[in-house]
N, C-alpha and C positions, 0 to 999 in steps of 0.2 A: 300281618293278618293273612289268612289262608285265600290263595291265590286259585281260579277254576280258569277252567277256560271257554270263553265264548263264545261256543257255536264253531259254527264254521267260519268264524274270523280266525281263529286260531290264536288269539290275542290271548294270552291270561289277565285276568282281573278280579279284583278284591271282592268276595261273596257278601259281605255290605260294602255298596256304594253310596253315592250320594244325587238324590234328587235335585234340581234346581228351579222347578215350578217357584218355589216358594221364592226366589232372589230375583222373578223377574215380574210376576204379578197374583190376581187373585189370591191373595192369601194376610189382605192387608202391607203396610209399607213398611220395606228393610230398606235402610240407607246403604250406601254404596258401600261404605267404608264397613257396618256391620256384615255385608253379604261377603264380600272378601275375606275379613277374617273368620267364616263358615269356613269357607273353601279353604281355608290355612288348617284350622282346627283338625277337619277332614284327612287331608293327606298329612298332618302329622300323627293321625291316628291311625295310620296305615291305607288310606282309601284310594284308589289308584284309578276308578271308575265313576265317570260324573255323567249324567245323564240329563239332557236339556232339549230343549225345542224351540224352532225360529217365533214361535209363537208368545213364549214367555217372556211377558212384558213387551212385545214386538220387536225381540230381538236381546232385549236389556240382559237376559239371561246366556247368552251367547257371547255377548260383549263383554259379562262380566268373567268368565272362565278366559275369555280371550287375553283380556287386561293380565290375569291373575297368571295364567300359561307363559308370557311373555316377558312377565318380570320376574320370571323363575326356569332360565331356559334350564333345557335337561331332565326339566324332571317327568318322571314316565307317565303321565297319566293318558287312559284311554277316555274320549270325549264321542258317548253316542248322542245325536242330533236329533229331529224329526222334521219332517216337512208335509203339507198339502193343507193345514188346516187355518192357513192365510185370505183362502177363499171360500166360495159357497164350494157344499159338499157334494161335488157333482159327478162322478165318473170319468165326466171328459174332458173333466180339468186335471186329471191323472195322465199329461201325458210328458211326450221329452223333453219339448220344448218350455215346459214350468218349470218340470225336473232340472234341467241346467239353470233357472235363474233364480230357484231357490236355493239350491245346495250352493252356487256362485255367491249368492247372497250371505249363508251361512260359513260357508269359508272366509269371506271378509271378516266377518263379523267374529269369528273366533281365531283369526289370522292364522290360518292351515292353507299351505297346499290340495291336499287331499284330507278329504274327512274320513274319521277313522270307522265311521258308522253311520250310515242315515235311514232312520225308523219312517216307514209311511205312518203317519199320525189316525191313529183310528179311524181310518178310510172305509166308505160305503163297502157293502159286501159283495158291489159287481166288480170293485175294485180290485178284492184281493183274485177273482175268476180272471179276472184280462190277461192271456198271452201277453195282450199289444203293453200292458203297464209292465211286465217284468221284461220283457225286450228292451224294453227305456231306462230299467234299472241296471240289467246287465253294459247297456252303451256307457251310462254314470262311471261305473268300473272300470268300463274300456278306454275310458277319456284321462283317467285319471283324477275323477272328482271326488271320489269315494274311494274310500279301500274296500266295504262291505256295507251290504244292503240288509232291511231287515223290515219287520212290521207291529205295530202298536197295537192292537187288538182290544177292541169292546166285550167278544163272546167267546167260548170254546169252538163255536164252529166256528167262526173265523180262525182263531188259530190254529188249529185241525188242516184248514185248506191252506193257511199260510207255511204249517212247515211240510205241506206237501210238495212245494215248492222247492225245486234243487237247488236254486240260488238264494235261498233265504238264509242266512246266518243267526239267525234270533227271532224269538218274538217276544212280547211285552205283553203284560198280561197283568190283571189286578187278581192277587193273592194276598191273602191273609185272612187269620184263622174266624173272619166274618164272610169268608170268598173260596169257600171248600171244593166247587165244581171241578176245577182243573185238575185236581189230583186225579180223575176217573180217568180221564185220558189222555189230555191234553199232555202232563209233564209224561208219561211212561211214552207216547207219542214222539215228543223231541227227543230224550234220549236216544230212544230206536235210528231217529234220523242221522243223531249227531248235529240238532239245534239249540242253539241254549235257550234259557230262558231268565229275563229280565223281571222280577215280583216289586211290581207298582201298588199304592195306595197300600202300602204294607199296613198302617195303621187306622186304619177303618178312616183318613182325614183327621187323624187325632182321637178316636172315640178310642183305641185301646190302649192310649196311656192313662186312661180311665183320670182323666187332669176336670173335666167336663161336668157340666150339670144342667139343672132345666135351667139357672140363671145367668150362666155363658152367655157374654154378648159380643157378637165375631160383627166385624166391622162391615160397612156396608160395600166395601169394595174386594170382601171376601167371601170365594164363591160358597162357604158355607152357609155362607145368609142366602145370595142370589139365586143359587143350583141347591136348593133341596130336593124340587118336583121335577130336575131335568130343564127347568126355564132355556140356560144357556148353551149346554149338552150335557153329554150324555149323565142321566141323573144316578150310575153307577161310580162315575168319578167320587161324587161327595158321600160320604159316610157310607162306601160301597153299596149306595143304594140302598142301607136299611133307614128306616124312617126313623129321627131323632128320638122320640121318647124309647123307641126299643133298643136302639144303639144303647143309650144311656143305662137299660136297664141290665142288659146282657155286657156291656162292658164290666159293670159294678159286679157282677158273675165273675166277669173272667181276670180283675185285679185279685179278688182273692184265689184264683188259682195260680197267682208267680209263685213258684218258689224262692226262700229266705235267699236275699243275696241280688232278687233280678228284680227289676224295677216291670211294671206292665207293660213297656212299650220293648226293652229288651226280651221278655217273655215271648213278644209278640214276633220279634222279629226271629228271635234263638230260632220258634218254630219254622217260619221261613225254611232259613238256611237250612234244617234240617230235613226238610223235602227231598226224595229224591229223585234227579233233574235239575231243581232250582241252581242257577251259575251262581246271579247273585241279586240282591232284594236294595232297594232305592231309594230309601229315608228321606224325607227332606228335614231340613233344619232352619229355622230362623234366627239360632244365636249360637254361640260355642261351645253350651255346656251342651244342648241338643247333639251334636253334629258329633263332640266325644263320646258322651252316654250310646249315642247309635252303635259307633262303630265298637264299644264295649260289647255288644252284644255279642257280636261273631267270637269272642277269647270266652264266654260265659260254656262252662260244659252242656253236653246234649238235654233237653230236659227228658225226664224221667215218664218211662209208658203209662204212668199214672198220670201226669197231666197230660198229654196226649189225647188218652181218650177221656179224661174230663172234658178238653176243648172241643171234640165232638161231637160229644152227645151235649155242651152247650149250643153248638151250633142245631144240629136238632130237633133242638128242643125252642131255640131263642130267635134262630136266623131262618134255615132252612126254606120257611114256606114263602120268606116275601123275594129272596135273590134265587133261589136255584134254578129256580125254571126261566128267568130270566136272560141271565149270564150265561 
């Protein structure tokens, strides 16, 4: 799989990675032994970049790459983390003293030395302004708890102020062709800097493998049911914030524009990776026909400017007025 490099980690990794929200909670229950063989599927499809946070499943996600890293020493994979969203969202719980007992935290738990990446978790906006919070990010470094620091971002201004920052390595960011804001600045932005960028909720939460209907029924411990309005956070997470019966409508759009050969969630992602900027885009899977079909997508040739600007003027026409001003 074609290999980019992240940011100012200087790290190469796989332009489809793999998400792990989904192996540790919110997304209904994957058994242990199911979430393992993802992560198998994964890196024998080429995937070399796992993306997780101390938060999923309260650690469970962390535990389980740990588990899976350990009984496969050697093998290369880059493991970025996140932390701060353990507590309330408060600014001045952004400081060093957290910082070392979360990332301390997260190193047990995925049994590292040094973590190869740790994302601040879509942190209040005084968060990403603090001197005092990137003074504490650079000590992480200097301690040897971190290799590289980076940030998780809810809007374009945050990310905007985040790769303004000289010690930022990355940001994270929800992209995909229901989440068009970034392309204005945001990815030509990192570029410039020499930041990469990490493309979250690639699949609208599943609405662009167009799989969905109004009779879908997501479990009651899946933040699809719970986080439609924003209940638990931020209501951009689930279905990028379009409201289900328009997701449904505009997804059913945008299956008929794969082309013969790409399935709609490969469609979805092909676009992705074809950004330019995008490192690499963060699928999650819950079984291992998922996790291969994904990583399928990056070997899929570039799609054609004709669907391109189809997905635009869908967006347009279908999404535009209820996320852009938002995000």
């Amino acid at each position: 799989m074609e290999q980019r490099v992240l940011g100012r980690t200087g790290r190469a990794v796989s332009v489809v990675g793999l998400g792990t929200w989904q192996l540790g909670a919110d997304w209904g229950q994957v058994r242990e032994e199911d979430a393992l063989a993802v992560l198998d599927a994964a890196v024998e499809s080429g995937v070399t970049f796992f993306d997780t946070a101390d938060v999923y499943g309260d650690g469970r996600s962390e535990r389980l790459i740990g588990r899976f890293l350990r009984e496969r020493p050697g093998l290369d994979v880059f493991v970025a983390t996140k932390m701060g969203r353990r507590v309330e969202q408060l600014p001045e719980h952004y400081a060093l003293d957290n910082f070392r007992a979360w990332t301390d935290r997260s190193r047990t738990n995925l049994g590292v030395e040094t973590l190869d990446l740790v994302q601040l978790h879509c942190p209040p906006t005084a968060v990403i302004s603090s001197d005092e919070v990137f003074d504490g990010l650079d000590t992480l470094v200097a301690e040897g708890r971190v290799a590289a620091y980076a940030v998780s971002v809810e809007t374009c201004a945050q990310a905007l102020a985040a790769i303004a920052r000289p010690g930022v390595a990355s940001v994270q960011i929800i992209l995909n062709p229901f989440r068009l804001k970034p392309l204005e600045e945001v990815l030509p932005a990192a570029s410039e800097a020499g930041v990469g960028i990490i493309a979250r909720v690639p699949l609208a939460s599943g609405l662009l493998s167009g799989r969905y209907t109004r009779e879908t029924v997501f479990s009651p411990d899946d933040h699809r049911n719970f986080n439609r309005h924003g209940e638990a956070f931020d209501q951009g997470e689930t279905f990028s914030g379009v409201d289900y019966e328009t997701g449904l409508a505009a997804a059913k759009e945008f299956t008929e524009l794969a082309p013969e050969g790409y399935t709609p969630a490969q469609t979805a992602l092909r676009w992705i990776v074809q950004q330019p900027g995008v490192t690499s885009v963060i699928p999650g899977a819950r079984s291992v026909e998922q996790a291969r079909a994904n990583a399928r997508a990056a070997e899929l040739p570039p799609l054609p400017e004709r669907t391109l600007q189809a997905i635009g003027e869908l967006y347009d026409r279908r999404i535009r007025a209820q996320v852009h001003h938002r995000w």
